[in-house]
C-alpha positions in Angstrom: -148.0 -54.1 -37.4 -146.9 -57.5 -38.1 -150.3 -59.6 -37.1 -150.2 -63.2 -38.0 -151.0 -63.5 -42.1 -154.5 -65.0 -41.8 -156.9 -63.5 -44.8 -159.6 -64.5 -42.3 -158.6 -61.9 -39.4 -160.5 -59.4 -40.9 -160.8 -55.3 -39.9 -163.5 -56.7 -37.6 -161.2 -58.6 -35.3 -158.6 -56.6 -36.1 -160.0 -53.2 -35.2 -161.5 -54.7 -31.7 -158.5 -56.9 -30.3 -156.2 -53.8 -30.8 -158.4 -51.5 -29.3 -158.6 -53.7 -26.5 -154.9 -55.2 -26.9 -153.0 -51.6 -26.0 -155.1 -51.2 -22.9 -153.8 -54.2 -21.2 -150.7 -55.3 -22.3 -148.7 -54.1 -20.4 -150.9 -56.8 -17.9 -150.3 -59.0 -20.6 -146.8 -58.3 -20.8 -146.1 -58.9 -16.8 -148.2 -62.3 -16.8 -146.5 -63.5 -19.9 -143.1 -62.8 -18.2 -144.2 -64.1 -14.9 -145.4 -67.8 -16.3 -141.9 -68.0 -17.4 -140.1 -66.9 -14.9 -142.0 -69.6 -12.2 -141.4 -72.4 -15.4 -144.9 -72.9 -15.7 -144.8 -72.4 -19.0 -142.0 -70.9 -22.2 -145.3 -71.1 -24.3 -148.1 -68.2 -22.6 -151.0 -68.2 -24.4 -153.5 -65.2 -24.1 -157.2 -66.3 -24.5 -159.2 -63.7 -26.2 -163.3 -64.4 -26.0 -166.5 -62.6 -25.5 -168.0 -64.7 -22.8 -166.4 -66.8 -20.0 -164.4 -70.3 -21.4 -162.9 -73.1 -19.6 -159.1 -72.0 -20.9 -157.2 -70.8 -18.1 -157.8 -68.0 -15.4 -159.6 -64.7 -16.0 -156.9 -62.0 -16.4 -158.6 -59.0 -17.6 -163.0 -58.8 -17.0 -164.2 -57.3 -19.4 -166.8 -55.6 -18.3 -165.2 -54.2 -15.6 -162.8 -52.1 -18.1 -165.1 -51.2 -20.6 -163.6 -53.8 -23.2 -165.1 -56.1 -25.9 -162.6 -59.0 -24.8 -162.3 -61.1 -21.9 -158.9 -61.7 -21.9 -157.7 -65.5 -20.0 -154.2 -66.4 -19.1 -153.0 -70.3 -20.4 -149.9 -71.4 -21.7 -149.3 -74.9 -24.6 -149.4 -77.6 -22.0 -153.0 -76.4 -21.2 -154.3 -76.6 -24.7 -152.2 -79.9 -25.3 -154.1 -81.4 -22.1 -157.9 -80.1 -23.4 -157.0 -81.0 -26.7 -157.3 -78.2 -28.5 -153.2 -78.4 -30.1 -152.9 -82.3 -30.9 -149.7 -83.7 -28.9 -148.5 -84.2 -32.3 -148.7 -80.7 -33.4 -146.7 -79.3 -30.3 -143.2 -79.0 -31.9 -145.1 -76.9 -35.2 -146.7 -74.5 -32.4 -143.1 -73.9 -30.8 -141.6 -73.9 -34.4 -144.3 -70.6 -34.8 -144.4 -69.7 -31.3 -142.9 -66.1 -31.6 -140.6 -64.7 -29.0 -142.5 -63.8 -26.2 -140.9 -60.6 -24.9 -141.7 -59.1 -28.3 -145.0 -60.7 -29.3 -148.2 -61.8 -27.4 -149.6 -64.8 -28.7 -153.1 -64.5 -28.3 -156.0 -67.2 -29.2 -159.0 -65.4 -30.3 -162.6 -67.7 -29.7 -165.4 -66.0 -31.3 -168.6 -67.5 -33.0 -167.3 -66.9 -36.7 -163.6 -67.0 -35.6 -161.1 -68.8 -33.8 -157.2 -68.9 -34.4 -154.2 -68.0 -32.9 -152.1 -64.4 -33.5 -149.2 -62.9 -32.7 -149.5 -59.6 -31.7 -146.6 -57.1 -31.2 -146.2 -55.5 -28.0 -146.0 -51.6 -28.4 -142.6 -49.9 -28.3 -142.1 -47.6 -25.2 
């Protein structure tokens, strides 16, 4: 699997957003198609995070699946408007910004590591 090349996205991450990745993207999948198709957004963004955050609107609970991830629906113009991608950085982030029916891009938020990733949807 073809997981953005960050040294820092260690077996720890790794290991837990997969597990948690395959048993709901196929929700992931069906949002991320769905903010394009209404033109909300060409950029979904996938928020990854142990506890609730202020990015979006809860997707996938947890704790109601069994999962270690919260997962939160947002797209660019969200994280442009809370600051967390610079207005001047939004050309670099589509530039990256993988193709969306293939990849998921997700932003994972945890204590020791935060960063976005392009995760592969699974081949039927």
């Amino acid at each position: 699997m073809d997981y953005a090349n960050d040294p820092e996205l260690n077996g720890k991450y790794l290991g837990s957003i997969t597990k948690d990745f395959v048993k709901v993207c196929d929700t992931l999948a069906e949002a991320s198609s769905q903010i394009r198709k209404r033109d909300i957004s060409q950029y979904p963004i996938f928020v990854f995070a142990k506890q609730e955050v202020p990015l979006g609107g809860l997707l996938v609970n947890a704790d109601e699946l069994n999962l270690d991830w919260h997962v939160f629906a947002s797209y660019l113009e969200l994280f442009v408007q809370q600051g967390i991608v610079a207005a001047e950085g939004v050309e670099a982030f589509q530039a990256t910004y993988k193709d969306a029916n293939e990849y998921c891009c997700l932003f994972v938020l945890d204590k020791e590591f935060t960063n976005f990733v392009f995760v592969p949807y699974p081949e039927d």
